[in-house]
N, C-alpha and C positions, 0 to 999 in steps of 0.2 A: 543223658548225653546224646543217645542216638534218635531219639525225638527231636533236639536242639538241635542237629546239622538236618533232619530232614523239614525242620519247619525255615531253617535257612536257605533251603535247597530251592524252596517252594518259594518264598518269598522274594527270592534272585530272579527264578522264572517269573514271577507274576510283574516286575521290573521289566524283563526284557521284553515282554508284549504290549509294551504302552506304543503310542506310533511315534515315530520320530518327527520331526517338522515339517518334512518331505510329503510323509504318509500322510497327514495334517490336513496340509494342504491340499494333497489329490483330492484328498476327502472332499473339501469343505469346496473346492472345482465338482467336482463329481453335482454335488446337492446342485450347488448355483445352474449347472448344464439343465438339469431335469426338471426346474424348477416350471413350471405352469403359469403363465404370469394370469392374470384376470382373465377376461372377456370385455374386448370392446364394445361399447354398445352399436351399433350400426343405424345410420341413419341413410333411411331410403328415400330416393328423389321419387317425385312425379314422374310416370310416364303420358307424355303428353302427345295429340297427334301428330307433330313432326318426327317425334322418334317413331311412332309406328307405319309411320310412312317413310323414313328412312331407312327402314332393318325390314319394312318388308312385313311387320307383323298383323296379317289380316288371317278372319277365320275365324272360326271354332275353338275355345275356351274359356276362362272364366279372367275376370279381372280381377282385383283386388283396392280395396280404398278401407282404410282404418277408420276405426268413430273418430270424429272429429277433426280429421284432415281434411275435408269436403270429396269434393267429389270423383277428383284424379286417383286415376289407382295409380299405386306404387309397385303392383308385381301382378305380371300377365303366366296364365296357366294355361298352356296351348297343348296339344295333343304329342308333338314330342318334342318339343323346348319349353321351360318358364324364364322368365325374364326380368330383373332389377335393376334400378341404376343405381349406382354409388361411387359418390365422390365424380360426377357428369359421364363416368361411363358405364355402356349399356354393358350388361353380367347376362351371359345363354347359361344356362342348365339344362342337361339331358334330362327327357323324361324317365322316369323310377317306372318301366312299364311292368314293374311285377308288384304295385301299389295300385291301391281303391283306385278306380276309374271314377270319375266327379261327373255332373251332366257336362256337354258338349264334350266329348271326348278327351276332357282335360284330367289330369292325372293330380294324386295326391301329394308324392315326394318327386322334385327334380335335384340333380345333385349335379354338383360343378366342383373344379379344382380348390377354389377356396373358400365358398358355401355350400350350404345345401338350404331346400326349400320344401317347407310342407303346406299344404293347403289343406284345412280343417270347416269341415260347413254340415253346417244342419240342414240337410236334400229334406229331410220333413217338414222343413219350417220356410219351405220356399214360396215365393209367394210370387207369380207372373205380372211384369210390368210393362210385356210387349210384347210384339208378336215375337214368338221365339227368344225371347229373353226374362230372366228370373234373377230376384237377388235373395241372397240365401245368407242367415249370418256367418260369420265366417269368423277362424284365428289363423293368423298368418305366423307360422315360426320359422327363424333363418339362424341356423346353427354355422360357425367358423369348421374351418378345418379340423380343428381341435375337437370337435362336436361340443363346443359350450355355445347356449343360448347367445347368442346378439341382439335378434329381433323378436318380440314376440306382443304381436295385437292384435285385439280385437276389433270389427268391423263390419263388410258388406260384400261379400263376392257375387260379381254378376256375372252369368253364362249366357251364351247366346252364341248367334252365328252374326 
């Protein structure tokens, strides 16, 4: 008999800790709030020479242009700003100045409010195409605020002054 009221005991409790529809629901809020959605893919505009002569961007660092997108880069690597356009406006990023130093005093990570940008190049596989300028293969990766991949190609970065 006192085995029967203690597995009733037990069995009442194990009752009262199920969640009520309330609790349910915070739940089932709680998950949806935290939820992660994908990653956009991102798609980066030409920087062309009106925009560099509108923002001013002359000098020393490296350019960027993906295989197969010709010849306009799509992100400039300067000594302390890198630069993309997306969706027609121009995106500054601070230089990462405690990241690899690239030739022309261009840096390897810039980060901004809602990307960031790294510059990836083979400095051994550079190959001089003018006075003071080289192109070097390169991977260009642009991570979301989230830090999920967006961008991520291969290509051609060229340094120079």
């Amino acid at each position: 008999m006192r085995i029967s009221i203690v597995l009733l005991a037990l069995t009442l409790m194990a009752c009262s800790n199920e969640p009520n529809e309330e609790e349910r629901a915070a739940a089932v809020a709680e998950v949806e709030a935290n939820r992660i959605p994908p990653p956009e893919e991102l798609q980066l505009e030409p920087i062309r020479y009106r925009e560099i002569e509108k923002h001013e961007l002359y000098g020393a660092g490296c350019s960027f242009a993906p295989t197969g997108g010709g010849l306009a880069a799509v992100a400039l690597a300067m000594p302390d700003t890198g630069h993309i356009i997306v969706d027609g406006e121009m995106l500054t990023l601070a230089a990462d100045k405690g990241s690899a130093e690239l030739p022309y005093l261009a840096r390897s990570k810039y980060d901004g409010t809602e990307h960031s940008m790294e510059l990836d190049l083979d400095q051994d596989a550079g190959e001089e195409v003018g006075a003071e300028v080289s192109d070097y293969p390169a991977t260009l990766t642009i991570r979301n605020a989230r830090d999920q991949i967006v961008y991520n190609q291969s290509g051609i970065a060229q340094c120079g002054v």
